[in-house]
C-alpha positions in Angstrom: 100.2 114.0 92.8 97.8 111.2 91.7 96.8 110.3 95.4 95.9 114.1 95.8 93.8 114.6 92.4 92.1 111.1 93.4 91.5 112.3 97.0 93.6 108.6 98.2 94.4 109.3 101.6 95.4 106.0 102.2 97.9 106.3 99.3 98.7 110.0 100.3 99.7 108.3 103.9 101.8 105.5 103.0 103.7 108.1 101.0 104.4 110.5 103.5 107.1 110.0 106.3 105.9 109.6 109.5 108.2 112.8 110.3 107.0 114.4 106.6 106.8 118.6 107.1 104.8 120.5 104.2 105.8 124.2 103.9 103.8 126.8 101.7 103.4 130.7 101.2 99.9 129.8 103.6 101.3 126.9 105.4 104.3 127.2 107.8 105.9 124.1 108.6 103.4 121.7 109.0 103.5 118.1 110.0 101.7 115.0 108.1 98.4 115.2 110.5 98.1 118.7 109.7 98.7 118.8 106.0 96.8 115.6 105.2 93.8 117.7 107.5 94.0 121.1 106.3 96.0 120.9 103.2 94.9 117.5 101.0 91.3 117.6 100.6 91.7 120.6 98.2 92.0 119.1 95.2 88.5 119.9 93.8 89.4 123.4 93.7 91.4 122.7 90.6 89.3 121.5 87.0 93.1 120.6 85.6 96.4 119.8 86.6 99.1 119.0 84.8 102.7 118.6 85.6 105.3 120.5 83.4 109.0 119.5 84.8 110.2 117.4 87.2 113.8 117.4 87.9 116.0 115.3 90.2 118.2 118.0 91.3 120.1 115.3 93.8 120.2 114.2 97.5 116.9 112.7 97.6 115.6 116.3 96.1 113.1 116.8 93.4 111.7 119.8 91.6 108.4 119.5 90.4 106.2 122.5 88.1 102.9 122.0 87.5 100.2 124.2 86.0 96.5 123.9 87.1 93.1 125.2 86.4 90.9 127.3 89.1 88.1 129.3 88.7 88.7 129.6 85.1 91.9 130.9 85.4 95.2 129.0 84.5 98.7 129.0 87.3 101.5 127.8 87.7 103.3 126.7 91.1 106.6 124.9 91.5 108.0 122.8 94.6 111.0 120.9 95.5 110.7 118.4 97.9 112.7 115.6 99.9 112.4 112.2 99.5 114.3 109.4 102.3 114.1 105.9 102.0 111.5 106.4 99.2 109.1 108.5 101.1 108.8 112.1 101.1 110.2 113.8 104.0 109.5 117.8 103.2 107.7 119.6 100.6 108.0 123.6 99.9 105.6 124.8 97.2 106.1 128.2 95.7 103.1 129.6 94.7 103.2 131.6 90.8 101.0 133.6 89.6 98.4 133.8 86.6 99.4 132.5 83.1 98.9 134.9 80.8 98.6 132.2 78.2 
């Protein structure tokens, strides 16, 4: 997450499994040259981000809710993804909605 707010490709790289597939309500299955392409450089869409929960749910999976600021309006999204050998292999985010809060 700090690589994407920083824009740190190089950092977002070295993370990401050669292998790595990113999956979103947008994005169907996308491999690391597509999602560092299309999906990374979007992180000045959001004025805030803030990360709520993470959970090790086990197996190398984590859950991760965040909440973030766009367009003056505050959401909420959650994913789980996969780490192997200490990089991440997958990612599925799950887009929510508004806060009402």
């Amino acid at each position: 997450m700090a690589a994407y707010r920083a824009q740190d490709l190089d950092a977002a790289s070295a993370l990401l499994a050669a292998d790595y597939v990113f999956t979103s309500p947008q994005d169907d299955h996308l491999d690391k040259a597509t999602f560092l392409a299309r999906c990374f450089p979007t992180a000045d869409r959001f004025t805030e981000q803030e990360i709520v929960h993470v959970v090790d749910l086990g197996g190398g999976e984590v859950f991760l809710l965040y909440e973030y600021v766009v367009e003056g309006g505050r959401y909420r999204n959650a994913e789980v993804s996969r780490v192997r050998d200490g990089l991440l292999i997958e990612t599925q985010v799950f887009f929510g909605g508004r806060l009402a809060f």
